[in-house]
PAZAPA-4460 file (N, C-alpha, C; in steps of 0.05 Angstrom, whole numbers, plus 32768, in hexadecimal, padded with zeros to 4 digits):
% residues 104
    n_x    n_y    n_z   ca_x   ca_y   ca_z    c_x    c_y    c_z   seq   type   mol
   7FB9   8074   7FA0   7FC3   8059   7FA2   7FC7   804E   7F86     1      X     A
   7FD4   8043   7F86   7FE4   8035   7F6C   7FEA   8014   7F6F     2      X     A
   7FDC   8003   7F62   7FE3   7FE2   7F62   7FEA   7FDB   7F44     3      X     A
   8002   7FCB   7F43   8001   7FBC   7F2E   801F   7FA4   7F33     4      X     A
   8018   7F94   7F25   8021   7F76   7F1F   8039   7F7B   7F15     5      X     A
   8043   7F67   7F25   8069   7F5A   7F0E   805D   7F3E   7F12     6      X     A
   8076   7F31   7EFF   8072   7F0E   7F06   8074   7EFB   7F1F     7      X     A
   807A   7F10   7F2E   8085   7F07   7F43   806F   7F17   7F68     8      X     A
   8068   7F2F   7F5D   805A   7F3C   7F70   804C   7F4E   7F6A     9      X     A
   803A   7F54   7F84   8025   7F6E   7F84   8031   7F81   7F91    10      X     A
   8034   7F9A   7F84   8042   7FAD   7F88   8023   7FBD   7F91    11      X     A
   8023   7FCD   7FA4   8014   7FE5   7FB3   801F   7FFB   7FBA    12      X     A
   8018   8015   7FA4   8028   802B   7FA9   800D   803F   7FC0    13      X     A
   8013   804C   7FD4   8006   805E   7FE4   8010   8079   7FF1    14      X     A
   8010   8083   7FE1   8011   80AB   7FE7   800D   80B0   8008    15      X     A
   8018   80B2   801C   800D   80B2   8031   8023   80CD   8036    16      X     A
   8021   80E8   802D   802E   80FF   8037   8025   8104   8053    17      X     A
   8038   810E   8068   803C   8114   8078   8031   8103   808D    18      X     A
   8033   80F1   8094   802A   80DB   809E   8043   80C1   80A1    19      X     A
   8042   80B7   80B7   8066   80B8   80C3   8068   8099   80C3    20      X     A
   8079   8089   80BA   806D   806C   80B7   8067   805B   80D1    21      X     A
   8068   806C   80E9   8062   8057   80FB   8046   8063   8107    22      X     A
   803D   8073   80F4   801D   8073   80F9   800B   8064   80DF    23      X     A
   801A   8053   80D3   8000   8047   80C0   800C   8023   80CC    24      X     A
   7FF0   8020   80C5   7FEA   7FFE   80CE   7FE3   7FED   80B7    25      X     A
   7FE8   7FDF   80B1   7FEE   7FCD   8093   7FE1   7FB5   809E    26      X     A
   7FCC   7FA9   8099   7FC5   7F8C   8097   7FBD   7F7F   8083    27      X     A
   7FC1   7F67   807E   7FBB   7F54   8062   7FAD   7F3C   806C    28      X     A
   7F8D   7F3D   806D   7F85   7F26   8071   7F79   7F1C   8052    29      X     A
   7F82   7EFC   8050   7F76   7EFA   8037   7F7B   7EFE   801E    30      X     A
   7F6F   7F10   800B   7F7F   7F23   7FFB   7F71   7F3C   8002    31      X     A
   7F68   7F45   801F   7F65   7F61   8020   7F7A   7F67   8030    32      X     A
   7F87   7F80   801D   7F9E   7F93   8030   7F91   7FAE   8037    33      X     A
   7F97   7FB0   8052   7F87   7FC8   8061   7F9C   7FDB   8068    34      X     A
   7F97   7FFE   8062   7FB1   8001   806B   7FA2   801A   807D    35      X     A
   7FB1   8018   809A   7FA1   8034   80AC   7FB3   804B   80AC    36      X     A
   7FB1   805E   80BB   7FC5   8071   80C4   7FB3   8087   80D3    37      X     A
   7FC7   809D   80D2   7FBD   80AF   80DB   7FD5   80CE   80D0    38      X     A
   7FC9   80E2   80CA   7FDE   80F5   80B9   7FD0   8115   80D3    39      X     A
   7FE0   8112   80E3   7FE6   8129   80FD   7FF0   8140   80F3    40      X     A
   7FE0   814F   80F6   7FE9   8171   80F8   8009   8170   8108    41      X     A
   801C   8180   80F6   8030   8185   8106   8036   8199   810F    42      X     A
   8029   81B0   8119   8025   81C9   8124   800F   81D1   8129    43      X     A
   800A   81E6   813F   7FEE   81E4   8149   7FF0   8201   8140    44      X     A
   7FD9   8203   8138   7FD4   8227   812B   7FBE   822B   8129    45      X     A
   7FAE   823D   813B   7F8E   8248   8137   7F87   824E   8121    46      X     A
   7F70   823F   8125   7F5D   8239   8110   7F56   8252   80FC    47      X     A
   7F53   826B   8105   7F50   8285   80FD   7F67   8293   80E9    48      X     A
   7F86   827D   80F7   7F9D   8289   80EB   7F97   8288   80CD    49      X     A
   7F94   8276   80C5   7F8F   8261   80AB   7F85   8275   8095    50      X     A
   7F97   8279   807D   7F8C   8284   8064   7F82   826E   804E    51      X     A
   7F8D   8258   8054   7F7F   8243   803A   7F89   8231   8050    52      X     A
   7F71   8213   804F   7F81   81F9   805D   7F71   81E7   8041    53      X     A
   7F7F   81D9   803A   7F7E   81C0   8023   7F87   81A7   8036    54      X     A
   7F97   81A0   8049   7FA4   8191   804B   7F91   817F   805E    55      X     A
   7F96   8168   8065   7F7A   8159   806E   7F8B   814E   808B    56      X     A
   7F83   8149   809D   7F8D   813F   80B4   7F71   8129   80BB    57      X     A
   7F84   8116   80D0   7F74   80FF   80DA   7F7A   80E7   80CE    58      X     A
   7F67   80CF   80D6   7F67   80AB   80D2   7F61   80AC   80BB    59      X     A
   7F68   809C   80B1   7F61   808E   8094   7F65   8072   8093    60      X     A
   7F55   8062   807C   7F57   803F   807E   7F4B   8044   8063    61      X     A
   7F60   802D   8054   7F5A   802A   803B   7F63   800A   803A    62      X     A
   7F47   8000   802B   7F49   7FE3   8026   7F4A   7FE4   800C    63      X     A
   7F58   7FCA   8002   7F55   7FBC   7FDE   7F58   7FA5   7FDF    64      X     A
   7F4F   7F9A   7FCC   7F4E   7F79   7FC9   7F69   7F78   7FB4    65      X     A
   7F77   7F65   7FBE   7F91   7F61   7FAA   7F84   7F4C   7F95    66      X     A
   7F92   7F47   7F7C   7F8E   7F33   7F69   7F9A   7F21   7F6C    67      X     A
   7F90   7F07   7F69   7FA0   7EEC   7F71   7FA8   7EE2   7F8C    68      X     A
   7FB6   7ED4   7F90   7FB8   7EC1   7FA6   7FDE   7ED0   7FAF    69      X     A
   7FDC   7EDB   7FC5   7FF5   7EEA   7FD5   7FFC   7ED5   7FEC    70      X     A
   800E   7EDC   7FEF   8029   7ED6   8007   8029   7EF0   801C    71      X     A
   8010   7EE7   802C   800C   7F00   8043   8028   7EFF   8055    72      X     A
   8038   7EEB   8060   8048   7EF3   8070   8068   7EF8   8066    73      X     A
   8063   7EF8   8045   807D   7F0D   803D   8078   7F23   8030    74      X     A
   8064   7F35   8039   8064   7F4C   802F   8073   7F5D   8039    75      X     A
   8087   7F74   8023   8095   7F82   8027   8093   7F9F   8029    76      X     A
   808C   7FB3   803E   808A   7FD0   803E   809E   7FE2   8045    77      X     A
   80A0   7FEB   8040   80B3   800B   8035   80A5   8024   802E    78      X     A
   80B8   8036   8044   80AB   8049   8044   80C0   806B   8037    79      X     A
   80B6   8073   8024   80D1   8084   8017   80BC   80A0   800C    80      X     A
   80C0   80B3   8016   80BA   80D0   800A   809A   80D1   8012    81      X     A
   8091   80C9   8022   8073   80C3   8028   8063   80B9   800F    82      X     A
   8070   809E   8002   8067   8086   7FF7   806F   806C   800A    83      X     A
   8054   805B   8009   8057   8044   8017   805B   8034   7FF9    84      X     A
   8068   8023   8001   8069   8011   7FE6   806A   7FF4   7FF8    85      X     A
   8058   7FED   7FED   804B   7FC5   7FF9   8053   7FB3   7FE7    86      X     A
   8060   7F9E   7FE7   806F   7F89   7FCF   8063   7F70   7FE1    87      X     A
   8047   7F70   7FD0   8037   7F4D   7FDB   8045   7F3A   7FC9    88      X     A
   8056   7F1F   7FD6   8059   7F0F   7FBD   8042   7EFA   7FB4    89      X     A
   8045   7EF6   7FA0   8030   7EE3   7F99   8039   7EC8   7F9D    90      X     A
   8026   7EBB   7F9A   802D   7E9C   7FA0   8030   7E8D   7F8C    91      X     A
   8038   7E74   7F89   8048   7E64   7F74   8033   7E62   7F5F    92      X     A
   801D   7E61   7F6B   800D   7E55   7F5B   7FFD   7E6C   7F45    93      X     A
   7FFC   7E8B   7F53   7FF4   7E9F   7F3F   8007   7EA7   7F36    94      X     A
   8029   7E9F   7F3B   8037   7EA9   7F25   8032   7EA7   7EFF    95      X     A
   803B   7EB1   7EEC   8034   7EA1   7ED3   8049   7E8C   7ED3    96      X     A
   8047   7E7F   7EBF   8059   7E68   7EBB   805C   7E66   7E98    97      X     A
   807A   7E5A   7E90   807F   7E68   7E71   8075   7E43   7E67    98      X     A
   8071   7E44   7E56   806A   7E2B   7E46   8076   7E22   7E37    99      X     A
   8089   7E0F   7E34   809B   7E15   7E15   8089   7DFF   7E05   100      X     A
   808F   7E06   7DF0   807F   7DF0   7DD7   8095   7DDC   7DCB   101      X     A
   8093   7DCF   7DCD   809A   7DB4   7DBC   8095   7DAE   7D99   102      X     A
   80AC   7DAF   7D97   80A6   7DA2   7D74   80AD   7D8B   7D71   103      X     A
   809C   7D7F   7D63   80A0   7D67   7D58   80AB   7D5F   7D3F   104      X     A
***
């Protein structure tokens, strides 16, 4: 997982290989974003067949606390090469703001 800031939003990068986007579940209560799924064996092959298995199957849920104050009902997800990418916007008030100075 990968988070970081623009001026404008919280960007959430999530690696979710082989795992199909209408098996993960995305909720944002607050500033916790929860993300579920599930990553299914796509062939069934006895257990005995197996010369190496690395690859992990089953549920997963991963929570994080976002920074600052978000805009839960415009968050944007996209799903591309088994990366989820989450675009929380922030709200007016945790944007920065530029200052200009005055001369006298």
């Amino acid at each position: 997982l990968d988070m970081y800031e623009t001026d404008d939003d919280i960007v959430v990068k999530v690696a979710v290989p082989g795992v199909k986007p209408e098996d993960i579940e995305i909720t944002l209560t607050g500033e916790t974003l929860t993300i579920k799924g599930e990553a299914r064996r796509e062939e069934d092959v006895e257990e005995w067949s197996y010369i190496r298995r690395e690859r992990s199957y089953g549920r997963f849920t991963r929570s994080i606390t976002l920074p600052g104050n978000v805009v839960a009902d415009k968050t944007r997800a996209e799903f591309e090469r088994g990366v989820l990418t989450l675009t929380v916007p922030k709200t007016e008030e945790a944007k920065p703001r530029s200052i200009k100075v005055k001369v006298k």
